[in-house]
C-alpha positions in Angstrom: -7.1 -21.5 -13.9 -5.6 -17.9 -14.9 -1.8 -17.5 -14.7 -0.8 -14.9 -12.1 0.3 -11.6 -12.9 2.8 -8.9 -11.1 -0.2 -7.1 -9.5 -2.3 -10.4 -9.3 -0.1 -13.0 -8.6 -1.9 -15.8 -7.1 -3.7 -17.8 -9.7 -7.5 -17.1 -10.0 -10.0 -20.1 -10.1 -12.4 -20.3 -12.9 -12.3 -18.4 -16.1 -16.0 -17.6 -15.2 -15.8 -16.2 -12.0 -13.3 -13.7 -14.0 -14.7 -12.7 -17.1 -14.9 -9.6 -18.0 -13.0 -8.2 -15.6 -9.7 -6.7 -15.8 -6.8 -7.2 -13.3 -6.9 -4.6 -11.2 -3.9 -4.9 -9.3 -1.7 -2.3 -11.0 -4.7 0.4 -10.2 -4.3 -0.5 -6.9 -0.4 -0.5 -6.6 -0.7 2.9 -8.4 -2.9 4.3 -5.6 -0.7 3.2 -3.3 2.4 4.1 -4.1 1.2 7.8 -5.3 -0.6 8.2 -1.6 2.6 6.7 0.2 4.9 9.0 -1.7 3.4 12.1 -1.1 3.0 11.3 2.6 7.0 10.4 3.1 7.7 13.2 1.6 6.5 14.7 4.5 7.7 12.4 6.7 11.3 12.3 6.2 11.0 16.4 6.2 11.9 16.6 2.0 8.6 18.5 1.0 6.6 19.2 4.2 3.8 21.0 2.0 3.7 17.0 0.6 1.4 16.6 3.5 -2.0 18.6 1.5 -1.6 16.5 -1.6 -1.0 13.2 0.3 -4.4 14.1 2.2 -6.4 14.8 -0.8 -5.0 11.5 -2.4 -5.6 9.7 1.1 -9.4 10.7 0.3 -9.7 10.1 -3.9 -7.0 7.9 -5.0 -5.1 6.1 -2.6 -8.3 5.7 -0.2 -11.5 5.3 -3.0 -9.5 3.8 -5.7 -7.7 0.8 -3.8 -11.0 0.2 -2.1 -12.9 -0.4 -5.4 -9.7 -2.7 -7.1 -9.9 -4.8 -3.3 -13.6 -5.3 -4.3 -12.8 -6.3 -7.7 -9.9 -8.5 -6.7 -12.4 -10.3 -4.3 -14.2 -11.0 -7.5 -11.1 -12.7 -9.2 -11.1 -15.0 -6.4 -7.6 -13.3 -5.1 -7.8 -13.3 -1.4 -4.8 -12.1 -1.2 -4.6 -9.3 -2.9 -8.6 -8.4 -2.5 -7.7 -8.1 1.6 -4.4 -6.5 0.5 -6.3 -3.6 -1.7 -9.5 -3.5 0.4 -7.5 -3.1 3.9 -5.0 -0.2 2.8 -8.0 1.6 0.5 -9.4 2.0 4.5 -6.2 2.7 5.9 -5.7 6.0 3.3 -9.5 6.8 4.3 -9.0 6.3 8.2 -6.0 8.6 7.4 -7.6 11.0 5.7 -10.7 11.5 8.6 -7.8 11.3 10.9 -5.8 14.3 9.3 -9.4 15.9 8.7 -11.5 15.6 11.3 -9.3 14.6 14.5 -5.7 15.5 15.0 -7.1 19.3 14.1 -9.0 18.9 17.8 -6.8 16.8 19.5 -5.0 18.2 22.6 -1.1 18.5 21.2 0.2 16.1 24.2 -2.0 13.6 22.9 -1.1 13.7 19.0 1.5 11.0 19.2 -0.7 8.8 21.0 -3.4 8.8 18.8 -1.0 8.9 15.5 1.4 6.0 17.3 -2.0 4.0 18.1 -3.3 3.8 14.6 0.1 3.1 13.2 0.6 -0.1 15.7 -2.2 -1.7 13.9 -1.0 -1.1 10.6 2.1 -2.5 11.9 1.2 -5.9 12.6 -1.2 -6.3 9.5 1.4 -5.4 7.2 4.0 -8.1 9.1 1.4 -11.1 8.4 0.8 -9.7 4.9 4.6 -9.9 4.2 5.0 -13.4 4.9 2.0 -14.0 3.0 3.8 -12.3 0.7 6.1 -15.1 0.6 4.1 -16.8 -1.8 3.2 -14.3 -4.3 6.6 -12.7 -6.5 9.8 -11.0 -5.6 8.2 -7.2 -6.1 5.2 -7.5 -3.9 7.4 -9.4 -1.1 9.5 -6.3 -1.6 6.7 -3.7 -1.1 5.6 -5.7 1.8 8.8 -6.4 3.5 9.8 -2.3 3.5 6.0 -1.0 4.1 6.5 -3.0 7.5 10.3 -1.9 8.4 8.4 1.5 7.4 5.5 1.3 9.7 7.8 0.4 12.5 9.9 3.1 12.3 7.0 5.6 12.0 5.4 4.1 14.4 8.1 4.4 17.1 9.0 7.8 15.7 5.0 9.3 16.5 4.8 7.0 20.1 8.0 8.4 21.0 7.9 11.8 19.3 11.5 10.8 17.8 11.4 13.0 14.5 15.0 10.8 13.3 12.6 7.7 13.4 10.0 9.8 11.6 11.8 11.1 9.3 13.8 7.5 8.3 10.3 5.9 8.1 9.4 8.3 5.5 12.5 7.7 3.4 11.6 3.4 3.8 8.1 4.9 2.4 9.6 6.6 -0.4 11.3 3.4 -1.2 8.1 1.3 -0.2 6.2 3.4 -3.0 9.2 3.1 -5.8 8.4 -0.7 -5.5 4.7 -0.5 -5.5 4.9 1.9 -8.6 7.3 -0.9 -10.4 4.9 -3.7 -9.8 1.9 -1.5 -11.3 4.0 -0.9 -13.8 4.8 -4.5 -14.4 1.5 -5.3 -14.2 0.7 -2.8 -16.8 3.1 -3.5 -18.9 3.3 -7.6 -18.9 -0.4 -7.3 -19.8 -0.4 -4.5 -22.9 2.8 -6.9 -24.6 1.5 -9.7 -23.9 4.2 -11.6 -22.4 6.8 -11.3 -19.1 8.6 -7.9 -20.0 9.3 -6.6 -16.8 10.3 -9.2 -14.3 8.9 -9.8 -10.9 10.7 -12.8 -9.9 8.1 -15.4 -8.7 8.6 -17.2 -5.7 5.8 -20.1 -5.7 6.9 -22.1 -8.4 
């Protein structure tokens, strides 16, 4: 069995099933946390403009680039991170039709419905993921645990056109995509040297 990694931390089964193939968790956590921080930007009212780039990485990076590391992780034999990868690569693609192709014809009174009604999903998947989270590391509990104190908080924010909520949701996201983009980077790094540089604090030994 393969040892885990900070993108990949649940141990893979055999060699086989993974050779060849490089962990592709820190692509993933890259996506993410460049997508996320573009659209909190917007949200907690920094950059507004944020909004165009976070769409056009919604579509290429965030969206087509987290799907294809999901597929690969599925490969590895990481369930975990394979239905982590492959679930928010969709999300940043239903995100990115939605800012495309449906809020720009929605009537305006029923915007925060439709905006609060795709969040509450998101909601609950990311709460389950965090306390499956529980047995993966200390950095990818982290992303987990803020992505879902995020979600709420935008998610109340768009139901009840609160812009506070909004905007506090997007500052969570900015944090939620520092400690993505220190996990890739772990990830990264732990693999180039070799050895444990950068910590991520295991939790399931």
């Amino acid at each position: 069995m393969s040892e885990p990694t900070a993108a990949n931390p649940s141990p893979s089964p055999a060699p086989s099933a993974v050779s060849g193939i490089a962990d592709p968790g820190p692509l993933g956590l890259a996506g993410f946390a460049m997508t996320t921080m573009a659209l909190s930007l917007w949200n907690a009212n920094i950059y507004p403009a944020a909004v165009s780039s976070a769409v056009a990485l919604a579509l290429a990076y965030g969206g087509g680039a987290q799907l294809l590391a999901g597929m690969w992780e599925f490969k590895r034999g990481n369930t975990f991170a394979a239905t982590a990868f492959s679930s928010y690569g969709a999300f940043w693609l239903a995100f990115w039709y939605l800012a495309e192709h449906i809020l720009p014809t929605a009537k305006p009174a029923d915007v925060p419905s439709i905006v609060g009604t795709f969040l509450v999903g998101w909601t609950l998947f990311t709460f389950y993921m965090a306390i499956a989270a529980l047995r993966v590391n200390g950095a990818v509990l982290a992303v987990f645990v803020l992505l879902t104190i995020a979600f709420v908080l935008l998610t109340i924010g768009n139901y009840r056109s609160n812009l506070t909520c909004v905007h506090w949701g997007g500052y969570i996201g900015l944090a939620t995509a520092g400690a993505a983009w220190y996990t890739s980077f772990a990830g990264v790094a732990n693999s180039t040297f070799g050895k444990p540089i950068i910590p991520v604090w295991p939790l399931n030994g």
